[in-house]
C-alpha positions in Angstrom: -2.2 39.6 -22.2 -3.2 37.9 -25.0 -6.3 35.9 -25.7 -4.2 32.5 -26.0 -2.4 33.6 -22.9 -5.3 33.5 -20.9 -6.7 30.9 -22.5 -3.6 28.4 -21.3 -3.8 29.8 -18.0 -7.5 28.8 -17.6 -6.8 25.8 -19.2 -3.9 25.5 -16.6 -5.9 26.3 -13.6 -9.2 23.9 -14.3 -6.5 21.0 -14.7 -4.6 21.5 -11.5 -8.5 22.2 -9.9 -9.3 18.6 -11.4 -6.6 16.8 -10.1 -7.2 15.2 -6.6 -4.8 16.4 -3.6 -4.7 13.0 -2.4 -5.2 10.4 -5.0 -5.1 7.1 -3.2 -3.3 4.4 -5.1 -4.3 0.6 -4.6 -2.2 -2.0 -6.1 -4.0 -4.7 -8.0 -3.7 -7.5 -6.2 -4.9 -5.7 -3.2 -8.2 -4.3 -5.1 -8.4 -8.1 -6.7 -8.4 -9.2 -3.1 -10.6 -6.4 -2.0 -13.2 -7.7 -4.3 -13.0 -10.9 -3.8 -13.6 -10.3 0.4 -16.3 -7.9 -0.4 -18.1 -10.4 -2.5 -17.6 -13.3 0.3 -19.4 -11.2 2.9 -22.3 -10.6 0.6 -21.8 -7.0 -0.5 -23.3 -6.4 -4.1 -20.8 -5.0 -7.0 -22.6 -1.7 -8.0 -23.8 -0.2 -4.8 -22.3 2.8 -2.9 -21.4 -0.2 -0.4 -19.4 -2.4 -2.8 -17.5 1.2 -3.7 -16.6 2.0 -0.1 -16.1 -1.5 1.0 -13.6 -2.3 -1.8 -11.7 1.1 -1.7 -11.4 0.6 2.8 -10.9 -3.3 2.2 -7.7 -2.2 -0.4 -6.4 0.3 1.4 -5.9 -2.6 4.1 -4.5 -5.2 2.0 -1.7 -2.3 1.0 -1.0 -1.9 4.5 -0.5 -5.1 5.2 -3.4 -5.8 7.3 -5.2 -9.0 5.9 -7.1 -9.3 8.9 -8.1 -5.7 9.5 -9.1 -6.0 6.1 -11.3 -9.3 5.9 -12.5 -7.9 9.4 -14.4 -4.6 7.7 -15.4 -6.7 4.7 -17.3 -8.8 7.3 -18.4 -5.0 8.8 -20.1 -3.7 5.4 -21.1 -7.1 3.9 -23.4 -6.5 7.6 -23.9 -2.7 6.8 -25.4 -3.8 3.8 -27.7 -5.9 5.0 -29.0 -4.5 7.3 -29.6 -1.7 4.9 -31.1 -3.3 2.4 -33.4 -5.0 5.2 -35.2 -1.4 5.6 -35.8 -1.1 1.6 -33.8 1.3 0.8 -32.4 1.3 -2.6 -28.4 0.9 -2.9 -27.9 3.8 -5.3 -29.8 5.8 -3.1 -28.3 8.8 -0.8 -30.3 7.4 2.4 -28.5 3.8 1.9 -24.9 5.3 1.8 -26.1 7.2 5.1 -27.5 4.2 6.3 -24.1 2.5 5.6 -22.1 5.4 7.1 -24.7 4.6 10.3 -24.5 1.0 10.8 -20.7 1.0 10.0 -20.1 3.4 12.8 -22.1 1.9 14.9 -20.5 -1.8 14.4 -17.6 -0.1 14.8 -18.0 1.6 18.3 -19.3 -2.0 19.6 -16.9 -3.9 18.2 -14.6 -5.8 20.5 -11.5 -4.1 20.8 -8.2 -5.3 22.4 -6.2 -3.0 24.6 -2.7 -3.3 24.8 -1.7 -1.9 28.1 1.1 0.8 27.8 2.1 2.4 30.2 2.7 6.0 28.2 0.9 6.9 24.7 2.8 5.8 21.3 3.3 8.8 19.0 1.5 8.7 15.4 3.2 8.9 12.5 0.5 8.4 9.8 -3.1 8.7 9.8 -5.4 6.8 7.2 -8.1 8.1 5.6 -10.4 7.1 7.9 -8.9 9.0 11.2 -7.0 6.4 12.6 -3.6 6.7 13.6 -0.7 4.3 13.9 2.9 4.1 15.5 6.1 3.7 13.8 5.3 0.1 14.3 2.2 -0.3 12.5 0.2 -0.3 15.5 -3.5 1.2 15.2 -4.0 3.8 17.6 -6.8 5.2 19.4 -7.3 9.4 19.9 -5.5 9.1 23.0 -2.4 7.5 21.9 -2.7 3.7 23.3 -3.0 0.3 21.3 -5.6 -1.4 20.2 -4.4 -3.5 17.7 -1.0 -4.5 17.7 0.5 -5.9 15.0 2.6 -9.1 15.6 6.3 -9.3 15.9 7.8 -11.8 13.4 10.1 -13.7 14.7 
């Protein structure tokens, strides 16, 4: 082989390395609207929470989910807080741990309704975050069953 040969191949192989498996593409009025909700529950622009507050938030608002996504605005602008509260400082690894804490934690007492079925729904997609939903647009839990439906339009 020749020297320009291997040269394109490397060249070839770091660009495919560099390019992400599952790039995650938000439309702009839902990141517009992401920002906005983030901002209304208090979370700053350049912290690791405004970040992962505006990039869950978006990935709502393309779903469809308004509520859902309002709902874990409200969850980090709290996150944030609360972390802030102990001093940490929001570029910091401890504060994005701290948010990673407090957001499970809101999240596993949260008030959750159950839809009683009487058999599991089948998912068909999974968002970034682990949750599944039904062909529907149902959110899922591990097992199978609703726990937030969406409404039927009539």
């Amino acid at each position: 082989m020749t020297r320009e040969t291997m040269l394109a191949i490397a060249l070839g192989g770091l660009v495919i390395a560099g390019t992400p498996f599952a790039a995650n593409a938000q439309s702009g009025d839902a990141l517009a609207n992401a920002e906005r909700a983030c901002s209304i529950n208090g979370v700053r622009p350049y912290s690791n929470a405004y970040n992962a507050c505006v990039d869950r938030v978006a990935d709502d608002f393309d779903r469809g989910a308004p509520e859902l996504a309002f709902d874990n605005a409200h969850v980090m602008g709290s996150a944030s807080r609360v972390c802030m509260s102990y001093g940490l400082d929001p570029r910091s690894l401890g504060y994005r741990q701290c948010l990673d804490n407090e957001v499970t934690r809101s999240g596993a007492i949260s008030d959750v309704i159950y839809v009683p079925s009487d058999v599991p729904h089948v998912a068909v997609s999974h968002d970034p975050y682990g949750y599944g939903y039904d062909r529907y647009g149902n959110l899922l839990d591990p097992s199978g069953y609703v726990i937030h439906p969406v409404p039927l339009n009539q």
